[in-house]
LOKOL-430634 format. One record per residue (C-alpha): residue in one letter; x, y, z. Coordinates in steps of 0.2 Angstrom, whole numbers, plus 5000, padded with zeros to 4 digits. Layout:
BEGIN
<node code="A" east="X" north="Y" up="Z"/>
...
END
This chain:
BEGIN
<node code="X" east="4461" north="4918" up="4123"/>
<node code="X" east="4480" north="4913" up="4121"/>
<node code="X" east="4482" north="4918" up="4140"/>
<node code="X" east="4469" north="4905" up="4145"/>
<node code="X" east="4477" north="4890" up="4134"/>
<node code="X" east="4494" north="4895" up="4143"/>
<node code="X" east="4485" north="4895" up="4161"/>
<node code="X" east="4476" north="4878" up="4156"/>
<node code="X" east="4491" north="4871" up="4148"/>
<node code="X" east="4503" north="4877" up="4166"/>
<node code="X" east="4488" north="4868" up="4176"/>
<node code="X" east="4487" north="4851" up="4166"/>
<node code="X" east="4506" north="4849" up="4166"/>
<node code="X" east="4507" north="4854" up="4185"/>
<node code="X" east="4491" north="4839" up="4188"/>
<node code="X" east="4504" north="4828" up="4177"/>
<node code="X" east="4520" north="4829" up="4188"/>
<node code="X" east="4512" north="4829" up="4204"/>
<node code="X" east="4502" north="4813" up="4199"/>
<node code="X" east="4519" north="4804" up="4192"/>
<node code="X" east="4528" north="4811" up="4208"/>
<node code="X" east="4513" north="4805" up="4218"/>
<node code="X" east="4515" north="4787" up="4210"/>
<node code="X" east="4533" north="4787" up="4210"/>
<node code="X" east="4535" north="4788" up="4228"/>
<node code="X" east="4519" north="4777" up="4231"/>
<node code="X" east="4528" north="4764" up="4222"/>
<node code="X" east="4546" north="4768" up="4231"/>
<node code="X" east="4536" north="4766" up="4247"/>
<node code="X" east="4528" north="4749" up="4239"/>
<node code="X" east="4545" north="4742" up="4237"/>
<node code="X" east="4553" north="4747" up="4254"/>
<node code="X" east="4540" north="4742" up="4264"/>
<node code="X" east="4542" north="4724" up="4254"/>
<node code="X" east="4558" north="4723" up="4254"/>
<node code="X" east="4562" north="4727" up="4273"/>
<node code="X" east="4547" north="4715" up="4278"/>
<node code="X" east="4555" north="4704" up="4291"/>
<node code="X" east="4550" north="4686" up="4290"/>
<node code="X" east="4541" north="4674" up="4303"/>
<node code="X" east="4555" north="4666" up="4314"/>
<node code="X" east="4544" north="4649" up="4317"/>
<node code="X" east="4550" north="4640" up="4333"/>
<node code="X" east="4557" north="4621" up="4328"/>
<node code="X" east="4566" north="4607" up="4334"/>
<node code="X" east="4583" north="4603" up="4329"/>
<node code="X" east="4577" north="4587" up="4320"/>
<node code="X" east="4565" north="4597" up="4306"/>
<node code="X" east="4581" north="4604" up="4303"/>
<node code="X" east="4593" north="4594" up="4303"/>
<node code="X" east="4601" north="4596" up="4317"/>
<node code="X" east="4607" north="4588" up="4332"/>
<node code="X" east="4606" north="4596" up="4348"/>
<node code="X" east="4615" north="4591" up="4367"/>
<node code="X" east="4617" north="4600" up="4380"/>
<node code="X" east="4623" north="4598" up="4400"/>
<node code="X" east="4621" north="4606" up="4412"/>
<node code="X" east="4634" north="4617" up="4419"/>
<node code="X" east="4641" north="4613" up="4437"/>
<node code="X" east="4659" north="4619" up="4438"/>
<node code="X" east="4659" north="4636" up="4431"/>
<node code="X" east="4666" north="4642" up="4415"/>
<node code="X" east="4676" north="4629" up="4412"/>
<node code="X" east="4681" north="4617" up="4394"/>
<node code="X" east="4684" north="4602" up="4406"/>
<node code="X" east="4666" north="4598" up="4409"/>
<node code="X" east="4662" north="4603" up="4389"/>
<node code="X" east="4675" north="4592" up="4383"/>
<node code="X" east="4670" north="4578" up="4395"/>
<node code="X" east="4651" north="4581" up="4391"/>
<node code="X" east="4654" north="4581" up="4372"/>
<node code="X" east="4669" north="4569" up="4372"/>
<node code="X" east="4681" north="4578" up="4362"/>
<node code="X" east="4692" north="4594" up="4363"/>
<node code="X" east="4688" north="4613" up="4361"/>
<node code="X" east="4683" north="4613" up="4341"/>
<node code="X" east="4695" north="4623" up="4331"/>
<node code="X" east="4696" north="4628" up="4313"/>
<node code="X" east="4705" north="4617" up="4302"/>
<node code="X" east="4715" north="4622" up="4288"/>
<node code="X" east="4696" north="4618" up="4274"/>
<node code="X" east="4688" north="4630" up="4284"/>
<node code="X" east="4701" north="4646" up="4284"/>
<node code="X" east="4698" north="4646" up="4266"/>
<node code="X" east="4681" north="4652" up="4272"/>
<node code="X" east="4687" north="4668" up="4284"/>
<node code="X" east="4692" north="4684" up="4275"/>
<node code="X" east="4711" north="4690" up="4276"/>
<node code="X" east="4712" north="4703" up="4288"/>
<node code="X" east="4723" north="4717" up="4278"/>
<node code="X" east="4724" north="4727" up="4297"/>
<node code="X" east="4714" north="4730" up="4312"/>
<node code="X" east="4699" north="4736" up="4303"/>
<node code="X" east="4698" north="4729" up="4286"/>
<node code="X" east="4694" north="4711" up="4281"/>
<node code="X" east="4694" north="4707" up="4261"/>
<node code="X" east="4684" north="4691" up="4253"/>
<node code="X" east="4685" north="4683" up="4238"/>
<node code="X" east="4670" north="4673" up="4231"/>
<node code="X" east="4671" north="4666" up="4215"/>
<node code="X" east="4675" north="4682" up="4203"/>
<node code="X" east="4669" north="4693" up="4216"/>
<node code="X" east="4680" north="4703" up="4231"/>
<node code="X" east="4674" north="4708" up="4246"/>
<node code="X" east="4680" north="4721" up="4257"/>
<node code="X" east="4674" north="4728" up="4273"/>
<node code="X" east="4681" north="4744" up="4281"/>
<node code="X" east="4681" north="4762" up="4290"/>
<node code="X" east="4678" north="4774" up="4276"/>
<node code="X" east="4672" north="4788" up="4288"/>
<node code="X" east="4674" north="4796" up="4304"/>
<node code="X" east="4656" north="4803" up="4313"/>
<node code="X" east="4651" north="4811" up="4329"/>
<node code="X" east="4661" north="4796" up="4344"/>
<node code="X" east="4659" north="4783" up="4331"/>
<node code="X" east="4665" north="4779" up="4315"/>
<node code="X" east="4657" north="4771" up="4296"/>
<node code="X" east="4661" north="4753" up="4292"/>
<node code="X" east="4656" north="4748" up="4274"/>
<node code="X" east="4656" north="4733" up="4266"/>
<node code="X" east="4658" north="4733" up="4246"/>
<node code="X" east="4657" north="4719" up="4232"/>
<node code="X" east="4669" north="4726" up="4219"/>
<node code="X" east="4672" north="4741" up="4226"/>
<node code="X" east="4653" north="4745" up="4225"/>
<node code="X" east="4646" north="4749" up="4245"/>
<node code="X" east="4632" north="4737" up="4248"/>
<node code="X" east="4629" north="4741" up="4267"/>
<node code="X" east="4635" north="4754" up="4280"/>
<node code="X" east="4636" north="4751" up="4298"/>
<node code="X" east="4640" north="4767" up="4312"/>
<node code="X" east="4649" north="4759" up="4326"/>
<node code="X" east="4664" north="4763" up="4341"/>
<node code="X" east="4682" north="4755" up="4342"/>
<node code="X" east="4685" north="4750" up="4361"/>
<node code="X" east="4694" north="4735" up="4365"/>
<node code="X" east="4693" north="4728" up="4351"/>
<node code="X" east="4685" north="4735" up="4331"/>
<node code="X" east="4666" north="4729" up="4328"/>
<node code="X" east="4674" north="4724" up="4310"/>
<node code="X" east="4672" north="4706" up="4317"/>
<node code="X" east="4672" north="4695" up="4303"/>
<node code="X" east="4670" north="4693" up="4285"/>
<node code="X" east="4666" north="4673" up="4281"/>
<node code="X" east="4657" north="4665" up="4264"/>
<node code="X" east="4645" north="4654" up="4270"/>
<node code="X" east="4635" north="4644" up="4257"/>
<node code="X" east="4643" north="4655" up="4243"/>
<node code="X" east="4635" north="4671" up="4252"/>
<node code="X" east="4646" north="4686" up="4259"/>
<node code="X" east="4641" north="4686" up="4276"/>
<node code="X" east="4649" north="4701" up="4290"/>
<node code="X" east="4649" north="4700" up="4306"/>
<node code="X" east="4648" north="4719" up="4315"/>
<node code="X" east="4650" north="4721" up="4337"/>
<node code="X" east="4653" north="4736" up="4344"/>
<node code="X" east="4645" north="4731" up="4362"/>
<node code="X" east="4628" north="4741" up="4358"/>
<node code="X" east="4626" north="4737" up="4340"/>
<node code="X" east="4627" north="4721" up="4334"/>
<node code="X" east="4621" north="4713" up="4318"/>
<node code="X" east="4625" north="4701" up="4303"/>
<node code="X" east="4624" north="4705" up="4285"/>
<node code="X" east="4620" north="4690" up="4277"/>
<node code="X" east="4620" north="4691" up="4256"/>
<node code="X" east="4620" north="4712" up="4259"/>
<node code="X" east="4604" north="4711" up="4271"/>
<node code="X" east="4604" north="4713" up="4288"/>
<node code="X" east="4598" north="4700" up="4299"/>
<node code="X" east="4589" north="4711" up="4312"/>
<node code="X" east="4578" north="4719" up="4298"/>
<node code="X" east="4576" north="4701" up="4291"/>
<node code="X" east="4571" north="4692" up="4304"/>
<node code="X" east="4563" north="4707" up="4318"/>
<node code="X" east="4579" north="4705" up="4328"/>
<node code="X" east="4587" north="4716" up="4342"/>
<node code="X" east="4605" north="4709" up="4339"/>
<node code="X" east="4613" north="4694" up="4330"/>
<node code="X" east="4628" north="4688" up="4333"/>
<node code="X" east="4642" north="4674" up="4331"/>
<node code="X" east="4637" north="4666" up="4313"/>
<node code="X" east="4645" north="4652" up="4305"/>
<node code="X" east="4642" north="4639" up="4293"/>
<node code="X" east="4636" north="4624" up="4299"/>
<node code="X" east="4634" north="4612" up="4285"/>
<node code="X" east="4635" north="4625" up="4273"/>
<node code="X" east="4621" north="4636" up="4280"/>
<node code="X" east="4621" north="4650" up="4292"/>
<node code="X" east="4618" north="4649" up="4310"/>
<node code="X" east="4619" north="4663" up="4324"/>
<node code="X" east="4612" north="4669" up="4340"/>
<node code="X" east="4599" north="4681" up="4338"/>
<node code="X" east="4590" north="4693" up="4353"/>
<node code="X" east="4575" north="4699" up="4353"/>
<node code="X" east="4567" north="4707" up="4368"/>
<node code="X" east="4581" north="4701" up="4381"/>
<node code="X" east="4580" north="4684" up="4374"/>
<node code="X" east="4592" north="4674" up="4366"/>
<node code="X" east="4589" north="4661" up="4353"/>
<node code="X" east="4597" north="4652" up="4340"/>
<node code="X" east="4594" north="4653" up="4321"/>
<node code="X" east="4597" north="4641" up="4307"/>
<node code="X" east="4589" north="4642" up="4292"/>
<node code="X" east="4579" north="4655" up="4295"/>
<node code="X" east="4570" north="4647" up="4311"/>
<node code="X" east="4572" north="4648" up="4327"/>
<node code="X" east="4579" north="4632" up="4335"/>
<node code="X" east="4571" north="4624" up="4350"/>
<node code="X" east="4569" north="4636" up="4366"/>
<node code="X" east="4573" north="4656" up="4371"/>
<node code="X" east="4588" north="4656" up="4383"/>
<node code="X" east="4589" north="4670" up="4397"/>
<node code="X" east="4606" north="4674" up="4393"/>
<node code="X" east="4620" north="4668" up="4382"/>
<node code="X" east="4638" north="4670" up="4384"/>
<node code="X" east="4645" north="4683" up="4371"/>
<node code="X" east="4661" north="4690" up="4372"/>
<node code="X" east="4675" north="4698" up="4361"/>
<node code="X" east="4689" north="4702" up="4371"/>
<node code="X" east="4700" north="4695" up="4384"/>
<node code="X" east="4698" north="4679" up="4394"/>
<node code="X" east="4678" north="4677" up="4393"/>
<node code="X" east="4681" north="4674" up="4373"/>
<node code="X" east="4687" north="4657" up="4380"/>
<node code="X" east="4665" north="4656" up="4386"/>
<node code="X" east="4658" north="4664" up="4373"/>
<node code="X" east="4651" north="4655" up="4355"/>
<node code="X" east="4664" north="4643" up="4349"/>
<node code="X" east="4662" north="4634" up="4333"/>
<node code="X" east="4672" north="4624" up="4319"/>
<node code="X" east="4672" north="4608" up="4314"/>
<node code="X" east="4655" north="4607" up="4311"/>
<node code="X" east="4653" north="4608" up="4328"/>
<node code="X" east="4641" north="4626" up="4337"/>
<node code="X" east="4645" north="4626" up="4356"/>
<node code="X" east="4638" north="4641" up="4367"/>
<node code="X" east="4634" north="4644" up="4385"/>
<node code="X" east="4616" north="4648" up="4389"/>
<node code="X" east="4606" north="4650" up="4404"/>
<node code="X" east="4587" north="4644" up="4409"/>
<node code="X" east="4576" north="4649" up="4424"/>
<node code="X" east="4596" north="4651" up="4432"/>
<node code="X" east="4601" north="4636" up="4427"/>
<node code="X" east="4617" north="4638" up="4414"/>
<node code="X" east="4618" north="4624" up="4400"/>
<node code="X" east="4633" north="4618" up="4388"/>
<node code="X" east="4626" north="4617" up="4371"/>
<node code="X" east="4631" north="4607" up="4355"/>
<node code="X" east="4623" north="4610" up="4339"/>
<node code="X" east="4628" north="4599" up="4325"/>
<node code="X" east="4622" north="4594" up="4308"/>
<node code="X" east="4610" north="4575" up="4311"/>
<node code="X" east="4622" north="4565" up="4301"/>
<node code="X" east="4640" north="4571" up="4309"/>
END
């Protein structure tokens, strides 16, 4: 009789466990499943966002002549306000960030299979890791507070991404690739692809038409073509149906 309470008792607490293990990872899988849920990029025009858009057509090549003569001012540079924004870079592939009380770091803490771990911590606690290959140049791009938020900036020519307040962009928003963020007026912008398209993004919505291609670069003399911004200025070159434009993006009121 004693032998048959035991039995019973072994089988009640093994029905137990696996119902609370069975929960448990139901639950776990609730919450991941939520939390990695990318969001509807809704297609607007610049003006539901406040935004001001030009653009001209590009008929001399790469150049900043016809950009500075088609937005009537010089190539837009960060001025001394907006460095304050940009994290010190302690050495080739480490960038640190203060916001308020809290510091930010990003840097290698690991060396993998031909590539290498890049974290990025809030207090010295990692928040996100990113596996990526030093070329010409680190895919540690940037570290910048944009709105109050920590927001990293991560190329290695394959990967390439944004973590914007520790969330990736690319699980956010369903993207391929994000690059080039700023903050324009305060809130973030960047180019997002998806599917060999290129876009831009501002406020979580994708502003005004997909581009074939848009000039990225982060080394050597096409950095001068690539995304240029500051001043509350967003310039970029981007093509349509073979036809390559100069773009401005600016807040309405500027």
């Amino acid at each position: 009789m004693l032998v048959g309470v035991v039995y019973f008792g072994n089988i009640i607490r093994k029905q137990t466990i696996l119902i609370i293990t069975i929960t448990f990872f139901a639950i776990l899988g609730w919450t991941g499943c939520n939390s990695i849920k990318p969001s509807k990029l809704n297609s607007v025009e610049p003006v539901d966002v406040g935004l001001s858009w030009q653009e001209c057509p590009v008929t001399e090549g790469f150049n900043w002549t016809q950009a500075e003569t088609c937005f009537s001012h010089p190539m837009p540079l960060w001025n001394d306000e907006e460095k304050i924004n940009f994290g010190i870079q302690i050495d080739m592939e480490s960038f640190q960030l203060a916001i308020g009380n809290d510091v930010y770091e990003t840097r290698v803490n690991d060396d993998l299979f031909l590539k290498q771990k890049y974290t990025l911590y809030k207090n010295k606690n990692a928040i996100q890791s990113l596996s990526g290959e030093f070329t010409s140049f680190s895919p540690n791009r940037s570290l910048q507070n944009i709105g109050g938020k920590a927001v990293w900036e991560f190329s290695d020519g394959n990967t390439a991404t944004i973590i914007y307040d520790g969330l990736d962009v690319r699980s956010l928003y369903d993207l391929d690739k994000a690059f080039s963020p700023y903050g324009l007026d305060g809130k973030l912008i960047f180019v997002g692809e998806k599917s060999n398209k290129y876009f831009i993004v501002y406020v979580g919505q994708k502003v005004r038409t997909d581009f074939d291609k848009v000039m990225i670069a982060y080394c050597c003399e096409p950095m001068l073509w690539s995304v240029q911004y500051g001043q509350e200025k967003y310039l970029f070159w981007g093509s349509r149906n073979e036809q390559w434009y100069i773009i401005e993006i600016t807040p309405s009121q500027k």
